[in-house]
SEPA-697852 format. One record per residue: residue number from 1; x, y, z of N, C-alpha, C in turn. Coordinates in pm, whole numbers, always signed. Layout:
<nodes>
NODE, NUM, X, Y, Z, X, Y, Z, X, Y, Z;
...
</nodes>
This chain:
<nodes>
NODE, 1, -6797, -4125, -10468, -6771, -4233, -10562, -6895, -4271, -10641;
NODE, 2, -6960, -4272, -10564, -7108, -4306, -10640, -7207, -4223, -10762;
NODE, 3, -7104, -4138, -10761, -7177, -4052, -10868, -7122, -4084, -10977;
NODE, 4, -7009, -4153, -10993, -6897, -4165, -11143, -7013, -4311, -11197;
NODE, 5, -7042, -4329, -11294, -7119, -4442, -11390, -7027, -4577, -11360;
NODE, 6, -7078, -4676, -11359, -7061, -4804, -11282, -6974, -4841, -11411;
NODE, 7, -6869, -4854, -11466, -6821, -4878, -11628, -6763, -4979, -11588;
NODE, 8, -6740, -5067, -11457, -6640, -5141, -11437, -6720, -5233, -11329;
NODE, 9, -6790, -5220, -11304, -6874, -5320, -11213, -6893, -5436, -11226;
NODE, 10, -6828, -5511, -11126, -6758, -5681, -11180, -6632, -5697, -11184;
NODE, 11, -6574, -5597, -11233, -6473, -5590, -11300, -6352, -5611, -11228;
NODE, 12, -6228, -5664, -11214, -6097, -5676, -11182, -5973, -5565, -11231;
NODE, 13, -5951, -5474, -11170, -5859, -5392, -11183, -5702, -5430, -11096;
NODE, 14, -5626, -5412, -11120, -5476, -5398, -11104, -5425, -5250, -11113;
NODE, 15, -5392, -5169, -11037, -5266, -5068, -11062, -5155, -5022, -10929;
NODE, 16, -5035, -5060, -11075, -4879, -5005, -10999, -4850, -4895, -10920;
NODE, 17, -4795, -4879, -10823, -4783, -4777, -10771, -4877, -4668, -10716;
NODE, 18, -4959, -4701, -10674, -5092, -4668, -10617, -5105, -4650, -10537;
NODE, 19, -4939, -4597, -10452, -5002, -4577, -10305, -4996, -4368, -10300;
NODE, 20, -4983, -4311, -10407, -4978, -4194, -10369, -5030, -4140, -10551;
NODE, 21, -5030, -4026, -10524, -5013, -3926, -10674, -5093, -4003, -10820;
NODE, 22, -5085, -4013, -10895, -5128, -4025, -10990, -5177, -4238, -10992;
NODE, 23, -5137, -4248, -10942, -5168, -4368, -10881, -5304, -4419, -10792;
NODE, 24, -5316, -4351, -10710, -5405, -4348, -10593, -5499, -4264, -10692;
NODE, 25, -5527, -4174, -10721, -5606, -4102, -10838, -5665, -4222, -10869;
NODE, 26, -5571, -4306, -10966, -5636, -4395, -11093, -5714, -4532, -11017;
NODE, 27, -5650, -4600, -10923, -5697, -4685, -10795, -5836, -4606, -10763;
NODE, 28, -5905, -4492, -10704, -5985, -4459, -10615, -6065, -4416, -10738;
NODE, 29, -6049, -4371, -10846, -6161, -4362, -10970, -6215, -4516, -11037;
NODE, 30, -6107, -4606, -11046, -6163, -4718, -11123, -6254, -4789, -10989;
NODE, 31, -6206, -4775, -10883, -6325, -4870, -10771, -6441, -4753, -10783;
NODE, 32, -6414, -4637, -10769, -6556, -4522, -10780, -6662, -4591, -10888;
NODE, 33, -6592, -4640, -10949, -6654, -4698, -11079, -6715, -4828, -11097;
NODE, 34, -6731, -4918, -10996, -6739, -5025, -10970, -6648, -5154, -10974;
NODE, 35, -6512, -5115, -10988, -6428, -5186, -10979, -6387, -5239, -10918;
NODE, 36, -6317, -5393, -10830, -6251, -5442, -10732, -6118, -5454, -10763;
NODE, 37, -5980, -5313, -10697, -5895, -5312, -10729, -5798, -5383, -10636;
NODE, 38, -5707, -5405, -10663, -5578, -5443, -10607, -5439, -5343, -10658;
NODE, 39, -5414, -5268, -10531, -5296, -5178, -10519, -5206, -5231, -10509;
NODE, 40, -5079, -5207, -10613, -4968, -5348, -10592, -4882, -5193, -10576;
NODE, 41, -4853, -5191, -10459, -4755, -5051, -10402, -4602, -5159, -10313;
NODE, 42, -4481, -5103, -10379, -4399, -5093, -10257, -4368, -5048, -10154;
NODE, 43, -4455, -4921, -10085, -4452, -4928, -9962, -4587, -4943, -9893;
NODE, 44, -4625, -5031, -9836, -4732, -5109, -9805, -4800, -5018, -9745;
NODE, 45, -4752, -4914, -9672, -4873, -4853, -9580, -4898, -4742, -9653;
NODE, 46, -4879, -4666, -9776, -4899, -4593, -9838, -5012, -4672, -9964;
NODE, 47, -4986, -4815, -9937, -5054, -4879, -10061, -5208, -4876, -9938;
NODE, 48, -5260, -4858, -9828, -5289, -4963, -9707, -5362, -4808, -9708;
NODE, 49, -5288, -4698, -9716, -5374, -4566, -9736, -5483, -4562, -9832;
NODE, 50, -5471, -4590, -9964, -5545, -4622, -10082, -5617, -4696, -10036;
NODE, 51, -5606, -4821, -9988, -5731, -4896, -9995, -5822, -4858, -9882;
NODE, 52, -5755, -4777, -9748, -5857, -4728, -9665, -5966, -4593, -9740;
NODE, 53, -5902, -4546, -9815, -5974, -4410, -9884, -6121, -4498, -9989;
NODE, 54, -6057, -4549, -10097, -6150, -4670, -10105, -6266, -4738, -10012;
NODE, 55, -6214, -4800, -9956, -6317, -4886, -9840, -6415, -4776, -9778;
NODE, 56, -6331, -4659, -9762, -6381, -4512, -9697, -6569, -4496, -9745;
NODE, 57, -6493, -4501, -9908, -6630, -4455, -9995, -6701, -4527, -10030;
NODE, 58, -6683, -4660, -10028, -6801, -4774, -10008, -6761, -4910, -10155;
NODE, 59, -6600, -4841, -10193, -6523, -4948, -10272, -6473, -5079, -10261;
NODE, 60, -6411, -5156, -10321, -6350, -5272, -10271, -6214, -5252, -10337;
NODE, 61, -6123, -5268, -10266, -5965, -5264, -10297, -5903, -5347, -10186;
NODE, 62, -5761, -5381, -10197, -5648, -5471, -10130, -5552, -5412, -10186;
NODE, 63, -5441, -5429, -10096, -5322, -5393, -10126, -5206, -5513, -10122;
NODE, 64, -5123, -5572, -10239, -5035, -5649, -10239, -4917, -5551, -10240;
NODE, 65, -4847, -5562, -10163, -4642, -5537, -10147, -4582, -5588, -10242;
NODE, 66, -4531, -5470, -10361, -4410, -5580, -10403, -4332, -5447, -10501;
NODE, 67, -4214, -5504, -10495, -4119, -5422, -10575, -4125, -5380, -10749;
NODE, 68, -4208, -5317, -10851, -4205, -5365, -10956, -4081, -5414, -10996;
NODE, 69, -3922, -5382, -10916, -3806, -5418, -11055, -3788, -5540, -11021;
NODE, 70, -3844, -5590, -10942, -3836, -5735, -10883, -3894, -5868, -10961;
NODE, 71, -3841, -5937, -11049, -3898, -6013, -11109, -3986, -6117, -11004;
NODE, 72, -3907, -6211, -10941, -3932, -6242, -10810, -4079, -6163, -10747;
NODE, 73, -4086, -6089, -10699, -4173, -6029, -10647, -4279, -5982, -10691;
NODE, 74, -4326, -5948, -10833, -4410, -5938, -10901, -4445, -6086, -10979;
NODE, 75, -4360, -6171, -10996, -4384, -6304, -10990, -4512, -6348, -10878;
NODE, 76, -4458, -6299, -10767, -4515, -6336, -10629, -4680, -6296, -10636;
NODE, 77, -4645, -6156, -10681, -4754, -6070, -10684, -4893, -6098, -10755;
NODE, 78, -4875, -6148, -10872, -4927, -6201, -10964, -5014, -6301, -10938;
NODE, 79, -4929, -6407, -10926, -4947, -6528, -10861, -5076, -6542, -10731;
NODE, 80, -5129, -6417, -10668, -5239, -6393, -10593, -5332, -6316, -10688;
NODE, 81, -5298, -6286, -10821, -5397, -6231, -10823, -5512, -6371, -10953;
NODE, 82, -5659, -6357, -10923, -5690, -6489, -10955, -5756, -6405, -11083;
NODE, 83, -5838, -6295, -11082, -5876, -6252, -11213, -5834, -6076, -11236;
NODE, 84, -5857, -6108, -11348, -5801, -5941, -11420, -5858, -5877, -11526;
NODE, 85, -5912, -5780, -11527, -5990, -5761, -11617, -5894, -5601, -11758;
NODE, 86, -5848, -5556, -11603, -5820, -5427, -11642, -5596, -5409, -11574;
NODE, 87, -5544, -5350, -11606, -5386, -5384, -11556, -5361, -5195, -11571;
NODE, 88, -5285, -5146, -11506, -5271, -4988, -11494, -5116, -4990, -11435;
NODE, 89, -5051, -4974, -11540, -4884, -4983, -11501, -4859, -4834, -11493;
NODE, 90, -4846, -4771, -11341, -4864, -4680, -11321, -4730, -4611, -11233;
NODE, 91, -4630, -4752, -11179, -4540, -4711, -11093, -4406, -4634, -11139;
NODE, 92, -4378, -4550, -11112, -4261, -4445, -11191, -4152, -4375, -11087;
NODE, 93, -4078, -4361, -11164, -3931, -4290, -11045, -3907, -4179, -11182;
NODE, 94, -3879, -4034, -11052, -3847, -3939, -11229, -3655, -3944, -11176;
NODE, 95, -3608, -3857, -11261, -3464, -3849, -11242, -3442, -3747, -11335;
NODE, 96, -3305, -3642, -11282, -3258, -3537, -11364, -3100, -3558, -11363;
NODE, 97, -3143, -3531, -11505, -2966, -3531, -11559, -2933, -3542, -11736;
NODE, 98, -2836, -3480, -11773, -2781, -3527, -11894, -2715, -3648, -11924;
NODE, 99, -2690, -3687, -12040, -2618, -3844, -12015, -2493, -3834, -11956;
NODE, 100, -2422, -3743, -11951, -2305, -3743, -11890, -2333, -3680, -11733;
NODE, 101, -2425, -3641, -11665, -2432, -3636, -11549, -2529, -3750, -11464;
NODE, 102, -2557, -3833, -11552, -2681, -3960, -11483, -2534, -4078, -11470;
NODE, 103, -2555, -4089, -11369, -2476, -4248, -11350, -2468, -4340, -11396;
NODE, 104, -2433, -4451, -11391, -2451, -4551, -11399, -2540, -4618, -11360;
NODE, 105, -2576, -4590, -11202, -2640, -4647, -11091, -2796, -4597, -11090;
NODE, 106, -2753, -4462, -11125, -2864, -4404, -11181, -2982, -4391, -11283;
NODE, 107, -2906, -4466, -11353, -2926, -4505, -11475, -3065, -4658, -11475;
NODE, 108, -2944, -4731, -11375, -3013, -4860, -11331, -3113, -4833, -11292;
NODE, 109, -3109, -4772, -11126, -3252, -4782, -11115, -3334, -4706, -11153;
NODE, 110, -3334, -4605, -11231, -3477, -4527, -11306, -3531, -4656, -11453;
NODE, 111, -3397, -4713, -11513, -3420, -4848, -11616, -3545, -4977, -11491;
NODE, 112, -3458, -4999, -11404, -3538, -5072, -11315, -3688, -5076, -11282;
NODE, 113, -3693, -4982, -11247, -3853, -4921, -11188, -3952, -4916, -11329;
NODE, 114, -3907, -4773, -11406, -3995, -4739, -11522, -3970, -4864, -11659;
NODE, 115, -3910, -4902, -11653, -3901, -4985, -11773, -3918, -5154, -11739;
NODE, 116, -3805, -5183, -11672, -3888, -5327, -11617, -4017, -5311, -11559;
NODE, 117, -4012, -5262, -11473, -4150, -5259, -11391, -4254, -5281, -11508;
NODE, 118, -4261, -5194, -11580, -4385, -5223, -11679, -4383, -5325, -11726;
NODE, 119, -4236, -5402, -11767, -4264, -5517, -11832, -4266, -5644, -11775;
NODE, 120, -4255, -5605, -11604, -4324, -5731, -11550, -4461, -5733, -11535;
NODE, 121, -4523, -5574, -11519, -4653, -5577, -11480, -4705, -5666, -11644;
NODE, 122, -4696, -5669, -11756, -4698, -5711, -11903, -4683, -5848, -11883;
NODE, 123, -4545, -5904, -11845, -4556, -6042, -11830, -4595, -6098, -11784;
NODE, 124, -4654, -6016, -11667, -4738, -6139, -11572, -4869, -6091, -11567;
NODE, 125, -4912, -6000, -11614, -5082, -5966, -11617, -5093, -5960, -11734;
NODE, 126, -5058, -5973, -11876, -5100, -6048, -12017, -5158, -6166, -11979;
NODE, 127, -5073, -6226, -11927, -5155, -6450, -11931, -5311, -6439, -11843;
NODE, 128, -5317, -6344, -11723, -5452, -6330, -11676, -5535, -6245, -11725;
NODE, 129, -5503, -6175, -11813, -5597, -6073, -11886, -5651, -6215, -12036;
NODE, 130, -5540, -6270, -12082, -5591, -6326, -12174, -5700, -6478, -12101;
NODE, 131, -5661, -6558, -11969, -5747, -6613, -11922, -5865, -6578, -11878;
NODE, 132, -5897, -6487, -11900, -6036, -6360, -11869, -6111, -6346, -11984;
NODE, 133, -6061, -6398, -12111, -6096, -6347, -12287, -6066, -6231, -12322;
NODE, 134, -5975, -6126, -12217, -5926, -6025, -12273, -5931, -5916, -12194;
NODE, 135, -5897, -5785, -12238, -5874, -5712, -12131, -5810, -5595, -12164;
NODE, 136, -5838, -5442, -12095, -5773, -5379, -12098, -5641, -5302, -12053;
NODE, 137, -5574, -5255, -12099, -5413, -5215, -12027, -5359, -5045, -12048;
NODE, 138, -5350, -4981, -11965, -5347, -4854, -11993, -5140, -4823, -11883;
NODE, 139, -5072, -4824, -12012, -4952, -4756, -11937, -4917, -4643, -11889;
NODE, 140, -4882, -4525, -11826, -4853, -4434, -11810, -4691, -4381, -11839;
NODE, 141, -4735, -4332, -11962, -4568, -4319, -12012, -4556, -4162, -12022;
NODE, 142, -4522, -4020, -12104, -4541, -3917, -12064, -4500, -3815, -12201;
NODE, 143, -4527, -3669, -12192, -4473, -3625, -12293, -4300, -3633, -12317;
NODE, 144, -4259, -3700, -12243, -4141, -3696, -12272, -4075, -3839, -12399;
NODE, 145, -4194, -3923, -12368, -4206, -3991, -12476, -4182, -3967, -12589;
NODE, 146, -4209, -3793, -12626, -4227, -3785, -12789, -4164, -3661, -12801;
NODE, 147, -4129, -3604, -12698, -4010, -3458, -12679, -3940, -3445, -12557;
NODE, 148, -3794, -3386, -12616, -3723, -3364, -12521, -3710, -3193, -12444;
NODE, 149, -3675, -3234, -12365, -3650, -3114, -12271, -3563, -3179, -12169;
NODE, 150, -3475, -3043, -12150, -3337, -3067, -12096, -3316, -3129, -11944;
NODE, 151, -3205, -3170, -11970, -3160, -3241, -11845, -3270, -3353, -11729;
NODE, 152, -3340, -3428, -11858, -3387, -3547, -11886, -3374, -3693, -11885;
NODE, 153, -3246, -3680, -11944, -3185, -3814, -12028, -3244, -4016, -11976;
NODE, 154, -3260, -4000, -11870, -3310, -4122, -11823, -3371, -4141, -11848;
NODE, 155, -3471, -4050, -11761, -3649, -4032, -11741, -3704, -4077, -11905;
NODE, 156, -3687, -3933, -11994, -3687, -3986, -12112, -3684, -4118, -12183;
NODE, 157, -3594, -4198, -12170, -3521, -4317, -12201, -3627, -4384, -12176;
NODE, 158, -3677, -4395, -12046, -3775, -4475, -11966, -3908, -4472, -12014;
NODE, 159, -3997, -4338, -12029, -4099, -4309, -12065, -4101, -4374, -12248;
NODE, 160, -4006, -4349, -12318, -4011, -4355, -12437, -4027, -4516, -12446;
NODE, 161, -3921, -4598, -12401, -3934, -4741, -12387, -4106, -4759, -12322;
NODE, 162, -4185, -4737, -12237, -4318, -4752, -12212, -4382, -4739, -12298;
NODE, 163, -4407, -4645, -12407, -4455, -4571, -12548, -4419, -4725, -12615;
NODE, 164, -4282, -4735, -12649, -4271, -4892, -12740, -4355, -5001, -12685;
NODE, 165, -4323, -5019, -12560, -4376, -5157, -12517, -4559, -5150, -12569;
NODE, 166, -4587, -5003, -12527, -4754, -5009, -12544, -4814, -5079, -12682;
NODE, 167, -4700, -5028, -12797, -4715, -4994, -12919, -4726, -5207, -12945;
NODE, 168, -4627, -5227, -12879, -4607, -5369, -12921, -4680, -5484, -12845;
NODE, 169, -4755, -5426, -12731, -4839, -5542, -12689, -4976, -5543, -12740;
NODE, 170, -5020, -5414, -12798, -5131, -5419, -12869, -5093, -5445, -13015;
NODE, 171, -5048, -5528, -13061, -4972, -5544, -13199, -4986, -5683, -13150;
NODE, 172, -4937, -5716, -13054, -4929, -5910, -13030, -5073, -5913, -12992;
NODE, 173, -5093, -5878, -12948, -5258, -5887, -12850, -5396, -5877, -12891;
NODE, 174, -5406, -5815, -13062, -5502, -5748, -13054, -5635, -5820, -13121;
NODE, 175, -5574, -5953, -13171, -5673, -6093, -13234, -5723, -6121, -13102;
NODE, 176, -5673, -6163, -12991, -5654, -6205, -12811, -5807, -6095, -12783;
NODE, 177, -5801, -5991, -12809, -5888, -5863, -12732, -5824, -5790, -12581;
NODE, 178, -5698, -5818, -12660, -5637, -5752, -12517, -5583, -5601, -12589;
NODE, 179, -5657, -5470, -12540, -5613, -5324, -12579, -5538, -5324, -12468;
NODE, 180, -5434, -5214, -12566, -5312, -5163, -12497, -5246, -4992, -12528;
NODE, 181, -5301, -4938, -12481, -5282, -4807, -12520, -5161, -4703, -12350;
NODE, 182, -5167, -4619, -12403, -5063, -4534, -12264, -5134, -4374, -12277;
NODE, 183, -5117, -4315, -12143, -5116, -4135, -12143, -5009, -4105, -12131;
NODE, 184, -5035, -4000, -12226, -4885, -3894, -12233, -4869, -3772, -12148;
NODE, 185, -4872, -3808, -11996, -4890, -3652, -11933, -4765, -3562, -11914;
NODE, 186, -4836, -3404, -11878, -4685, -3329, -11862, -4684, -3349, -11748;
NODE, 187, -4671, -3253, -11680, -4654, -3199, -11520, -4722, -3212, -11504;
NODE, 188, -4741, -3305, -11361, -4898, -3350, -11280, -4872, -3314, -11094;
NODE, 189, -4950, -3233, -11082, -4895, -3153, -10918, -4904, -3296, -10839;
NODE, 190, -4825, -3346, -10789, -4865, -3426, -10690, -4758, -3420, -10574;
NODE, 191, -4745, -3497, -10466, -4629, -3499, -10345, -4494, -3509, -10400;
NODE, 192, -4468, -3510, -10517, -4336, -3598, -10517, -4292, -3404, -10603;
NODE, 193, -4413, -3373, -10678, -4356, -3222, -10708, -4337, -3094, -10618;
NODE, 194, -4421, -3141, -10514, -4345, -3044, -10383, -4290, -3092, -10268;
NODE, 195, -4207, -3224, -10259, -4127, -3222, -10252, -3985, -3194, -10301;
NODE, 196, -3990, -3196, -10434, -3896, -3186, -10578, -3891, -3017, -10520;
NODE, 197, -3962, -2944, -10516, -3927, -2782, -10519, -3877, -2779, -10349;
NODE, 198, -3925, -2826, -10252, -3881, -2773, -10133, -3754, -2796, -10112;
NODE, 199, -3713, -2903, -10153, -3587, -2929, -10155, -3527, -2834, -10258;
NODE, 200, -3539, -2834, -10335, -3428, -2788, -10424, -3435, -2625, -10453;
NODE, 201, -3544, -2582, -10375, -3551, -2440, -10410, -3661, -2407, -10251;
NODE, 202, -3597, -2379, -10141, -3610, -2393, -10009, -3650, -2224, -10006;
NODE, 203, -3729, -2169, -9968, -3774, -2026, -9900, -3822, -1983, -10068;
NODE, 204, -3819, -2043, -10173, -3889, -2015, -10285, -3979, -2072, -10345;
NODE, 205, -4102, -2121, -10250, -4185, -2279, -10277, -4257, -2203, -10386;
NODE, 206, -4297, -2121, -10328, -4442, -2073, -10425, -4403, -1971, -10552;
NODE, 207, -4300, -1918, -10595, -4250, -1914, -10665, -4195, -1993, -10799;
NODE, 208, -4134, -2133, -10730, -4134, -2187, -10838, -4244, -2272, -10917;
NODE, 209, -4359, -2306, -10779, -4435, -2360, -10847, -4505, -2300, -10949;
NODE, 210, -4489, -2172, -10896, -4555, -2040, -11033, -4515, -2091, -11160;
NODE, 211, -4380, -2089, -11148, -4272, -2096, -11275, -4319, -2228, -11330;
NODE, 212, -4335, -2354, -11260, -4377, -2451, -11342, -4495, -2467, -11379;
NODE, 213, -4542, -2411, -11339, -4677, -2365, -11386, -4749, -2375, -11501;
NODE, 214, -4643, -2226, -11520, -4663, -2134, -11630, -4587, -2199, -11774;
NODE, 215, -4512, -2276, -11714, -4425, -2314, -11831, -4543, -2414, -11909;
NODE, 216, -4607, -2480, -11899, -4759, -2486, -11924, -4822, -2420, -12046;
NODE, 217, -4851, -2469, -12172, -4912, -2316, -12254, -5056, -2287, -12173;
NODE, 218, -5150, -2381, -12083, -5281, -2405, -12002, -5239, -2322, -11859;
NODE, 219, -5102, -2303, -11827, -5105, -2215, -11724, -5084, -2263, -11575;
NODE, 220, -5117, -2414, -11605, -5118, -2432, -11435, -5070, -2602, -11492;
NODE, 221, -5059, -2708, -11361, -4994, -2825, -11400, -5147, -2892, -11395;
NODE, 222, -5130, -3032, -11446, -5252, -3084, -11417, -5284, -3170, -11304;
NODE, 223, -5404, -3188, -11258, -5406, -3270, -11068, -5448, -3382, -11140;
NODE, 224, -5392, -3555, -11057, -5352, -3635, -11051, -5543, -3707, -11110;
NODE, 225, -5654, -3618, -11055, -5785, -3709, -11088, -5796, -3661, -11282;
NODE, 226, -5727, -3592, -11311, -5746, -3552, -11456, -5702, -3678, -11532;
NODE, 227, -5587, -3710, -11509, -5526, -3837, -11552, -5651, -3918, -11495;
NODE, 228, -5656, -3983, -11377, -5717, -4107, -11334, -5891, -4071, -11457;
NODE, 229, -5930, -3971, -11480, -6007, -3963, -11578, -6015, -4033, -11721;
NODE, 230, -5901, -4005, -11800, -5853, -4050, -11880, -5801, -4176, -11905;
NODE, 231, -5734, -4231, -11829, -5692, -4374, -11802, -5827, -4432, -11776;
NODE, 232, -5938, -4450, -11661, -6052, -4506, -11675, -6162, -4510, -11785;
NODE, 233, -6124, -4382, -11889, -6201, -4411, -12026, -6140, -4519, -12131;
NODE, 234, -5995, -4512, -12092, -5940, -4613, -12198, -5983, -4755, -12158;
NODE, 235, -5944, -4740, -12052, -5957, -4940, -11938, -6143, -4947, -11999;
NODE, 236, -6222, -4818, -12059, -6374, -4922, -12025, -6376, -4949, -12152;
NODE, 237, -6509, -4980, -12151, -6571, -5048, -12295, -6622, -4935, -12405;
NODE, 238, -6607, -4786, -12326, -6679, -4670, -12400, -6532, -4669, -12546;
NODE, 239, -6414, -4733, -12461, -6277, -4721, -12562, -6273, -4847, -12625;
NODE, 240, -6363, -4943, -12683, -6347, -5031, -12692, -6268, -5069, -12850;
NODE, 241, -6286, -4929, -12928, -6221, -4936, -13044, -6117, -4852, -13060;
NODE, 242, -6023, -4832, -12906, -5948, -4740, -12923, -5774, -4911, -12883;
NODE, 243, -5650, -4868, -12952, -5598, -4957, -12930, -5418, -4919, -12971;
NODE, 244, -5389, -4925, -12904, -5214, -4929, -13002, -5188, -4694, -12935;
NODE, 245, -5266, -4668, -12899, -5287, -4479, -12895, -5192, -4448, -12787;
NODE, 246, -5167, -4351, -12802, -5079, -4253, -12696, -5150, -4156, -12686;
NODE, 247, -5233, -4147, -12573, -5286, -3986, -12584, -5207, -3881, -12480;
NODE, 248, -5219, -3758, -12534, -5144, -3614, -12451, -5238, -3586, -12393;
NODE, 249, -5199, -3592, -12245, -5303, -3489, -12107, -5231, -3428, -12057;
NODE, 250, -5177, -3271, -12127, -5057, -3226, -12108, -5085, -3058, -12146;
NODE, 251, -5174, -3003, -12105, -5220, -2878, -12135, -5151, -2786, -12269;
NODE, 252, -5165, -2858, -12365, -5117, -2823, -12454, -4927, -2783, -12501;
NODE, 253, -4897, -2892, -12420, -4689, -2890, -12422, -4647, -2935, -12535;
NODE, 254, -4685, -3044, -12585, -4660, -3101, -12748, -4712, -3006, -12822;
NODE, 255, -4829, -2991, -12851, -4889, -2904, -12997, -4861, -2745, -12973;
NODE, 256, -4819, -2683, -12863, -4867, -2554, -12822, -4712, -2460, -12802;
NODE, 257, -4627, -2567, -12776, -4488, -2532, -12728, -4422, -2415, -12832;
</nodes>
């Protein structure tokens, strides 16, 4: 940890879903950095993992429990936290299907998670970012934001609505000094993508991961600290004139496809 430049030292960090994958990445780089984070994970001992890996390396982190689709509960959540410097709406559910094969229910909770969720983490960490004199906010929304690919339809829906919200809180915010920008990633290897293949393609693990791979114009997917890279340049002050942006960390899937 101690080798990453102190860009955040003092500093108050927040991020969603932080108890695994691209999450825990962005959590264990911004404290590397001198940050004092708070992991707001729904399952506590996965959030309780993060902050031991943290504490591990000589960081400061906590972990608050709470549901993002939970107004209530991120209400709750909030409500402990006393300063904020930096907010990382990071918690996500993927889902496959066309609109006529996604549910109803299905529908709900991928809307639930990826789309409220962000906009509670927004409603209730805007008022402490602006009691701070301002602050940065980095969403994690994805290339699916800005292209489709098949048998999507939710996920999509979800990511794209994150892309708006980004677009529009740095539009209200930006007299305030509150930046609001998002990453656009593709495929990011983490637990939830091999679980996604073992299940669904059982005695062919390494095979398909080939295949997703490759589908890649870069060849391989990207690991979870590439992102937490990127997201910690936006949250510092080196981005201080960056605002309203969507950037692609997506080995070339938008421009290359």
């Amino acid at each position: 940890m101690t080798s990453w430049p102190q860009r955040f030292a003092g500093k108050h960090a927040l991020v969603t879903g932080a108890g695994s994958g691209i999450g825990r990445a962005i959590a264990v780089r911004l404290a590397g950095e001198g940050a004092h984070v708070t992991v707001l994970e729904f399952r506590a001992e996965a959030g309780a993992e993060t902050v031991a890996e943290i504490l591990a390396a000589g960081g400061a982190a906590r972990v608050i429990a709470a549901d993002v689709a939970s107004t209530e509960a991120m209400r709750a959540a909030f409500a402990q936290v006393e300063k904020l410097d930096v907010l990382v709406n990071n918690a996500g559910v993927a889902s496959i299907g066309t609109v006529l094969s996604t549910t109803a229910a299905e529908f709900d909770r991928v809307y639930g998670v990826n789309v409220k969720g962000v906009y509670h983490g927004l409603h209730f960490g805007v008022p402490k970012l602006l009691a701070a004199g301002g602050g940065a906010i980095v969403n994690v929304a994805s290339t699916l934001s800005k292209i489709a690919v098949p048998d999507r339809f939710a996920y999509a829906m979800s990511k794209g609505a994150v892309f708006t919200m980004t677009l529009s809180v740095a539009r209200d915010y930006v007299e305030q000094k509150i930046r609001c920008n998002c990453v656009c990633p593709a495929r990011v290897h983490t637990p939830f993508v091999d679980g996604y293949i073992a299940k669904n393609y059982p005695g062919r693990e390494a095979e398909m991961f080939e295949k997703l791979s490759a589908a890649q114009p870069i060849g391989r997917m990207a690991e979870p600290r590439e992102i937490a890279g990127l997201v910690a340049f936006l949250a510092s002050d080196e981005a201080a004139f960056v605002t309203g942006s969507a950037y692609d960390i997506d080995g070339g899937v938008i421009a290359l496809r």
